[in-house]
C-alpha positions as protocol buffer text, in pm:
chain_id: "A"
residue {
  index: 1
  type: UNK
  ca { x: 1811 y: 494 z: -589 }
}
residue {
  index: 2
  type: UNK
  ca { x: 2142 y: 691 z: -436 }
}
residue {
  index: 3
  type: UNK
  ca { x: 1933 y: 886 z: -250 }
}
residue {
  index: 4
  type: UNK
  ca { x: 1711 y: 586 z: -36 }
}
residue {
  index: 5
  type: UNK
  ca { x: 2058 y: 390 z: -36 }
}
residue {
  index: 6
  type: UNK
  ca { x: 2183 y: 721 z: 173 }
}
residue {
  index: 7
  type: UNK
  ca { x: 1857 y: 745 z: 350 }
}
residue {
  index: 8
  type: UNK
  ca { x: 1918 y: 386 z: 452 }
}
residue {
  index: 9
  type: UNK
  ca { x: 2333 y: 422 z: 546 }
}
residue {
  index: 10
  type: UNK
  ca { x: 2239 y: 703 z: 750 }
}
residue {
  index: 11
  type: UNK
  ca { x: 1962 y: 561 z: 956 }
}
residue {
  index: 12
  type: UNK
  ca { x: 2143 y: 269 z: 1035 }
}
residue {
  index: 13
  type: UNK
  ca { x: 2469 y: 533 z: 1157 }
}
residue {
  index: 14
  type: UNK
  ca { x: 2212 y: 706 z: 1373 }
}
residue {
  index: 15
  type: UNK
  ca { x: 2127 y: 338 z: 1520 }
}
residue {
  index: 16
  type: UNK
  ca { x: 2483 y: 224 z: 1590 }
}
residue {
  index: 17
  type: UNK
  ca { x: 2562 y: 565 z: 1764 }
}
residue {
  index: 18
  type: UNK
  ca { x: 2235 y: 526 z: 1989 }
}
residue {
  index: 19
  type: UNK
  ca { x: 2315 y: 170 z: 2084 }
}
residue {
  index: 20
  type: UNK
  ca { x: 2680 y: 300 z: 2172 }
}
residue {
  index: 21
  type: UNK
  ca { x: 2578 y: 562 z: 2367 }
}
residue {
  index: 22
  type: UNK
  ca { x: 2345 y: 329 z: 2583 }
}
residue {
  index: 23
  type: UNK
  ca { x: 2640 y: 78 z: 2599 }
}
residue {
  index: 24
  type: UNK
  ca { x: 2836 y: 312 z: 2754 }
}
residue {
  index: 25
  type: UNK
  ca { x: 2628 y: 344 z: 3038 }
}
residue {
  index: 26
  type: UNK
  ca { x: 2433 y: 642 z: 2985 }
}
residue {
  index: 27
  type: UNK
  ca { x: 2120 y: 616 z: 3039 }
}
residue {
  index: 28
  type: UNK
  ca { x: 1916 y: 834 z: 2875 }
}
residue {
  index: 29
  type: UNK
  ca { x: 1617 y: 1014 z: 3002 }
}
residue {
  index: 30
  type: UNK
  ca { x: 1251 y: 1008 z: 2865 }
}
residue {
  index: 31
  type: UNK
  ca { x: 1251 y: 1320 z: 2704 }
}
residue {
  index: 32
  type: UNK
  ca { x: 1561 y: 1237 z: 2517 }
}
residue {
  index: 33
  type: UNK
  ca { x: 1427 y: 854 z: 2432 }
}
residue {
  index: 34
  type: UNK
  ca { x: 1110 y: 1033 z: 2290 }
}
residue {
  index: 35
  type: UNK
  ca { x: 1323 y: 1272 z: 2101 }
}
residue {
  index: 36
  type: UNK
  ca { x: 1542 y: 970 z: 1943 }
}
residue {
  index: 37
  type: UNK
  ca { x: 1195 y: 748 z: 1875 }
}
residue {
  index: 38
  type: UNK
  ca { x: 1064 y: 1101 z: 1696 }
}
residue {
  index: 39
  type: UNK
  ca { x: 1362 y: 1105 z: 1492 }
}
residue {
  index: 40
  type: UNK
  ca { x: 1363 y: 787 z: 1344 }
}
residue {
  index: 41
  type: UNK
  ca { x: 1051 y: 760 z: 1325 }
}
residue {
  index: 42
  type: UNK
  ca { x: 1106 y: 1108 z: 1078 }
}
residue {
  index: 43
  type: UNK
  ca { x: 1379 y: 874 z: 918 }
}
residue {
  index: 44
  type: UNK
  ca { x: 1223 y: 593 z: 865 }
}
residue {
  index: 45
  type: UNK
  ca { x: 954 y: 784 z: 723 }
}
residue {
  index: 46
  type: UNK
  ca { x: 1149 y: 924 z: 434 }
}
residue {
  index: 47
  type: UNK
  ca { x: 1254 y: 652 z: 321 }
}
residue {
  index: 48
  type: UNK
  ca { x: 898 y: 524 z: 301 }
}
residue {
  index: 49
  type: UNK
  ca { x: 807 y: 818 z: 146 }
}
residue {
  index: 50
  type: UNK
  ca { x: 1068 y: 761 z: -158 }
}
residue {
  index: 51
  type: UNK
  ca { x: 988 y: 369 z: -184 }
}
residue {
  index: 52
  type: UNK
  ca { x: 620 y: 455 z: -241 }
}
residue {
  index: 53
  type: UNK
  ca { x: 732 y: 784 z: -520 }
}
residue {
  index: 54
  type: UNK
  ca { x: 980 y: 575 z: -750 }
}
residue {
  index: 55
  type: UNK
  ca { x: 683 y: 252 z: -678 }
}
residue {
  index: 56
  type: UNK
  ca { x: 404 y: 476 z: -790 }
}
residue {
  index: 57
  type: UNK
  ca { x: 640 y: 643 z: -1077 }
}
residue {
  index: 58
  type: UNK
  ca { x: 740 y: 262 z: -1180 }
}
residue {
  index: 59
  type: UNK
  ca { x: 352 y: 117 z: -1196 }
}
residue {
  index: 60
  type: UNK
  ca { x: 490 y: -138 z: -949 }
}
residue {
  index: 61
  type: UNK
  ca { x: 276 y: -143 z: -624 }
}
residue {
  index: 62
  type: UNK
  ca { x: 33 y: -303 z: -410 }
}
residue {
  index: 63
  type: UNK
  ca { x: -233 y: -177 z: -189 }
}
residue {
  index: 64
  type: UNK
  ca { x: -317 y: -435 z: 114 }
}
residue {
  index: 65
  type: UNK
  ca { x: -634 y: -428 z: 198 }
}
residue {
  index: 66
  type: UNK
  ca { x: -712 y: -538 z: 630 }
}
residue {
  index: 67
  type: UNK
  ca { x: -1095 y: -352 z: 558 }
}
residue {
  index: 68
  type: UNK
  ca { x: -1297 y: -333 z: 297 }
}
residue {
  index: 69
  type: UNK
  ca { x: -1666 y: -117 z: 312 }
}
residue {
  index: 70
  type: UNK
  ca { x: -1961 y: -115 z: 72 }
}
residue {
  index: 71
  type: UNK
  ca { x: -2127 y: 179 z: -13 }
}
residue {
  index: 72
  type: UNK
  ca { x: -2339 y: 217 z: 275 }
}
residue {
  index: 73
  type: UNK
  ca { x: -2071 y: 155 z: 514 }
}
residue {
  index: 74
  type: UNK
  ca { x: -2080 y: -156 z: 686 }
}
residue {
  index: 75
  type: UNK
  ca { x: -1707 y: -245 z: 743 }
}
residue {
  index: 76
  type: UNK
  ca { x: -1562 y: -615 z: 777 }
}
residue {
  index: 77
  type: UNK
  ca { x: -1184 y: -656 z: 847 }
}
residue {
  index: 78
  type: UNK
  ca { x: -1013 y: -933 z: 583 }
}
residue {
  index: 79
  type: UNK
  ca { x: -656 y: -1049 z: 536 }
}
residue {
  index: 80
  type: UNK
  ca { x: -452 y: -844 z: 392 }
}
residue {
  index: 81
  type: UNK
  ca { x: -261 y: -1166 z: 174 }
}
residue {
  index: 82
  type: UNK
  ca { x: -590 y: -1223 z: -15 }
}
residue {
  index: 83
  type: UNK
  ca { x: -730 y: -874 z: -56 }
}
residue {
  index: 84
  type: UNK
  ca { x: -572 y: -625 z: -229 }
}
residue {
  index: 85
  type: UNK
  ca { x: -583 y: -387 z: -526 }
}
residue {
  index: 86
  type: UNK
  ca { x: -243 y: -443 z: -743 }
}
residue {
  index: 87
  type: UNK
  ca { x: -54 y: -210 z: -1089 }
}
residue {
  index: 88
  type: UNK
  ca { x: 226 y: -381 z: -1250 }
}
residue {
  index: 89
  type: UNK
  ca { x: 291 y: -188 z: -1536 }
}
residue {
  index: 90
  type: UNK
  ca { x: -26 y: -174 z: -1779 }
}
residue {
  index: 91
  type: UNK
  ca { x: -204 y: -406 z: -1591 }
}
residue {
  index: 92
  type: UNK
  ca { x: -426 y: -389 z: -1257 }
}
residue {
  index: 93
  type: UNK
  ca { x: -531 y: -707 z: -1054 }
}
residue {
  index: 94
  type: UNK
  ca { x: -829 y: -675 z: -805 }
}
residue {
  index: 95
  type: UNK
  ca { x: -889 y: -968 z: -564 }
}
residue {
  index: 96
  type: UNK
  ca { x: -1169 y: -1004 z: -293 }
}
residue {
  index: 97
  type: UNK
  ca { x: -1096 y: -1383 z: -120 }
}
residue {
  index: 98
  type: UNK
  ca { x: -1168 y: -1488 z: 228 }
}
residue {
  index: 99
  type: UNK
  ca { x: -1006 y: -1779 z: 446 }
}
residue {
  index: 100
  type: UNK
  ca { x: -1260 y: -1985 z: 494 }
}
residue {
  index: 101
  type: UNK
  ca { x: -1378 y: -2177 z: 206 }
}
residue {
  index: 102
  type: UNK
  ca { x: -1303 y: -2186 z: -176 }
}
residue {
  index: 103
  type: UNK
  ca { x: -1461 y: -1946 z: -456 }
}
residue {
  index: 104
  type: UNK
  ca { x: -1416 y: -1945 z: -837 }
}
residue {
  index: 105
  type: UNK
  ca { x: -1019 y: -1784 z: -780 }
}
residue {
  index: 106
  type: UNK
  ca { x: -914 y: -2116 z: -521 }
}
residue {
  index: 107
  type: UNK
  ca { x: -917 y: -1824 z: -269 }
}
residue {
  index: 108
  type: UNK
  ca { x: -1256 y: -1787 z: -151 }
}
residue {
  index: 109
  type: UNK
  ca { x: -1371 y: -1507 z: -379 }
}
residue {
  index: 110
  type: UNK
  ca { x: -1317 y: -1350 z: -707 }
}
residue {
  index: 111
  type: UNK
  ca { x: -986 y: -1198 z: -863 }
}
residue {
  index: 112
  type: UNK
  ca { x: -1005 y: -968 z: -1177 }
}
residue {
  index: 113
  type: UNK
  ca { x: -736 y: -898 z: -1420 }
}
residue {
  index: 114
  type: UNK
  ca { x: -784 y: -586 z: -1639 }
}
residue {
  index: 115
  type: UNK
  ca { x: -570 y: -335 z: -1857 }
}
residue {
  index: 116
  type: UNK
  ca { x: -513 y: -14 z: -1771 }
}
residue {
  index: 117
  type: UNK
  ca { x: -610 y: 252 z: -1988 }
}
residue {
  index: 118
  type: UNK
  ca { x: -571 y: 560 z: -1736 }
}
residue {
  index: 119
  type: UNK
  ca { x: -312 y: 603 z: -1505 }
}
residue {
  index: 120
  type: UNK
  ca { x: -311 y: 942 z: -1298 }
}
residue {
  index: 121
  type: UNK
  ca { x: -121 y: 1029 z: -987 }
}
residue {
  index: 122
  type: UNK
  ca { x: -189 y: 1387 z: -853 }
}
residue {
  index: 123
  type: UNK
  ca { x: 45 y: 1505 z: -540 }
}
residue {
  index: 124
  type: UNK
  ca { x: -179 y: 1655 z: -286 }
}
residue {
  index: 125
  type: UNK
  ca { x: -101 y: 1867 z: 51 }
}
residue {
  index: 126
  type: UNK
  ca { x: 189 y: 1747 z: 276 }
}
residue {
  index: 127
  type: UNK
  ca { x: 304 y: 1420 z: 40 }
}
residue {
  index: 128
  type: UNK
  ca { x: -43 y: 1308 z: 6 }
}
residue {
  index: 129
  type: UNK
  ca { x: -117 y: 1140 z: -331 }
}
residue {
  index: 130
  type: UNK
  ca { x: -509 y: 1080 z: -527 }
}
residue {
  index: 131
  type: UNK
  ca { x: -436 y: 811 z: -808 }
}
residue {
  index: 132
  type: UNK
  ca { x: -734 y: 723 z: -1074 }
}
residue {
  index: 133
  type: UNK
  ca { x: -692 y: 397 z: -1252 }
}
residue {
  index: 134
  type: UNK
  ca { x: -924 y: 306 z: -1512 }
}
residue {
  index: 135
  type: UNK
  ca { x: -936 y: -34 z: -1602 }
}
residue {
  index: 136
  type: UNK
  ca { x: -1100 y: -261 z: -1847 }
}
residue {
  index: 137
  type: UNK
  ca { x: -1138 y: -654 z: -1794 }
}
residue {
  index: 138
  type: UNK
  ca { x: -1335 y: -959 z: -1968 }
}
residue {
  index: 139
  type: UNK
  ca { x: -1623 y: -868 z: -1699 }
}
residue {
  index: 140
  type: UNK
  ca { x: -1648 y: -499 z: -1719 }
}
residue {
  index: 141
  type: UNK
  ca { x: -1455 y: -185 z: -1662 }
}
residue {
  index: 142
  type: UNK
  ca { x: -1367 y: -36 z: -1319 }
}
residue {
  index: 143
  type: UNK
  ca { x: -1318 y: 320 z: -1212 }
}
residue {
  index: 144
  type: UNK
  ca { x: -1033 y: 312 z: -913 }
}
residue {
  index: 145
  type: UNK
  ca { x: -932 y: 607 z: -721 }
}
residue {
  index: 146
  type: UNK
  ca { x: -699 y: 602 z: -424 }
}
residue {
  index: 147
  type: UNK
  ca { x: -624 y: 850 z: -166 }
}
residue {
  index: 148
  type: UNK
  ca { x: -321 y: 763 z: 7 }
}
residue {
  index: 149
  type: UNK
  ca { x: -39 y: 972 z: 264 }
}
residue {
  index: 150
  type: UNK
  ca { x: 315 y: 1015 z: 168 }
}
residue {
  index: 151
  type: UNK
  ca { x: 465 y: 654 z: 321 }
}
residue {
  index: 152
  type: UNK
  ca { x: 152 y: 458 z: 167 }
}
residue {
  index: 153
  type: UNK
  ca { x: 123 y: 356 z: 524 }
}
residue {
  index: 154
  type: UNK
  ca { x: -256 y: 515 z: 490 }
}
residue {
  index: 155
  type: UNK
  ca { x: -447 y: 404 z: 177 }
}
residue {
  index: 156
  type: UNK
  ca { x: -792 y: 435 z: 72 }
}
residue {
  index: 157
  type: UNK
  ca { x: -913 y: 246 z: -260 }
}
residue {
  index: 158
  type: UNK
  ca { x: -1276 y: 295 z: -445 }
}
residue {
  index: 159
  type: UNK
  ca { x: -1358 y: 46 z: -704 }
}
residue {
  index: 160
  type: UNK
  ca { x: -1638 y: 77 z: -910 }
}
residue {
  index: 161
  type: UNK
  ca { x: -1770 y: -116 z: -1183 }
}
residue {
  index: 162
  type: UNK
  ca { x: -2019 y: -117 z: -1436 }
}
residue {
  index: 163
  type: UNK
  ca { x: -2316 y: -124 z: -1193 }
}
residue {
  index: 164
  type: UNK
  ca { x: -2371 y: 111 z: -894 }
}
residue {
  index: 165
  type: UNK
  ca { x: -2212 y: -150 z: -664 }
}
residue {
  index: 166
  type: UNK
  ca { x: -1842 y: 12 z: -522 }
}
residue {
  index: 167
  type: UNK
  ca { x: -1625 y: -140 z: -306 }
}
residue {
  index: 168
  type: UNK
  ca { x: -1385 y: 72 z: -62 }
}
residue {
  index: 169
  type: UNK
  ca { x: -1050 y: -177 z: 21 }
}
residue {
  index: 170
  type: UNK
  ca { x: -850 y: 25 z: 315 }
}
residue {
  index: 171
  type: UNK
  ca { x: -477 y: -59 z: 373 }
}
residue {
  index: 172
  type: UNK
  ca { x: -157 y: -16 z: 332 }
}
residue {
  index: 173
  type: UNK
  ca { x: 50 y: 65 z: -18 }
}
residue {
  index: 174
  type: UNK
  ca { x: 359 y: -107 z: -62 }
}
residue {
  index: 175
  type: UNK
  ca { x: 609 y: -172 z: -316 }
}
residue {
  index: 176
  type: UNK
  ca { x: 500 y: -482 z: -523 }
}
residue {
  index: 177
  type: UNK
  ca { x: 871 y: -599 z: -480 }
}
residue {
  index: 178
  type: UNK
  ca { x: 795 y: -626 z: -88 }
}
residue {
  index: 179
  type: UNK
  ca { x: 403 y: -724 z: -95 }
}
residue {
  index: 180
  type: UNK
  ca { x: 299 y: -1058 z: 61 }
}
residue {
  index: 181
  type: UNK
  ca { x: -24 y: -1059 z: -140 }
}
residue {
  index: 182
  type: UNK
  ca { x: -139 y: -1423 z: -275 }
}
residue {
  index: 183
  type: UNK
  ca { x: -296 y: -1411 z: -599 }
}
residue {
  index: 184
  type: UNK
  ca { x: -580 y: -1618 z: -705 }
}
residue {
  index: 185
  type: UNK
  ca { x: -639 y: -1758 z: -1058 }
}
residue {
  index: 186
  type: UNK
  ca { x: -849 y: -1488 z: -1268 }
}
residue {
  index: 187
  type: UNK
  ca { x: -1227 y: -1566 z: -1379 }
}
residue {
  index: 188
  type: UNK
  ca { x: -1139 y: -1473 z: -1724 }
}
């Protein structure tokens, strides 16, 4: 927690010296705008990267899903408030829901709550993370593995249940604490 609070106290110090150096009247040039965007962008970054460690470490995050893909491929984009792949704790919440229309969940489409009986994060090359999350619910069990980058900004989730069917949501990982994600009522 020190260290994002310092992450965050420096960032905005490197902001308050760029605005005063363009107040000034300097202008700077493109190379040295680039430069400053690369840098915070590097900043900003970090402190993604340690949201999404102490989230995944906690059990308290949400992947967003704006895409979600069968398993032959075929791709529709969704909203990312409605469909999403959520671990709080011991417990995982999978949602499929549309805008258009009501489904057995009030949100056009169906929205799972199961207990989690494996929880596995393995750090990969450069920050990446895999994560396996086995899950049982009322319905059936689910098999969930998610391949994500270091600032969750890049997220890839495979659910698969009992049958052959599997489901690919692809998003964005955030902190449940910041997620926008509506929840519909569970089938069970």
């Amino acid at each position: 927690m020190k260290k994002l609070f310092l992450l965050v106290f420096i960032f905005s110090l490197t902001l308050s010296f760029t605005s005063y150096g363009q107040e000034n009247g300097k202008e700077l040039s493109r190379k040295e705008r680039r430069e400053l965007e690369k840098k915070k962008r590097a900043q900003l970054d970090s402190i993604y990267a340690i949201e999404i460690k102490k989230a995944l470490d906690d059990r308290q995050w949400v992947l967003e899903a704006d895409r979600l893909s069968n398993k032959t491929g075929q791709t529709v984009n969704v909203n990312s408030n409605l469909n999403f792949v959520a671990i709080h704790g011991k417990e995982a919440y999978v949602q499929l829901g549309r805008d258009t229309g009501m489904g057995p969940n009030g949100v056009g489409g169906v929205t799972v709550d199961a207990d989690i009986t494996k929880y596995e994060v393995k750090p990969g090359k450069k920050g990446t993370y895999f994560i396996h999350v086995f899950a049982s619910s009322p319905i059936g069990s689910f098999d969930i593995r998610i391949d994500m980058n270091s600032t969750g900004q890049m997220a890839s989730a495979t659910i698969q249940g009992n049958s052959s069917r599997r489901v690919t949501y692809s998003g964005q990982v955030v902190p449940a604490s910041r997620s926008t994600v509506y929840k519909g009522t569970p089938l069970f």
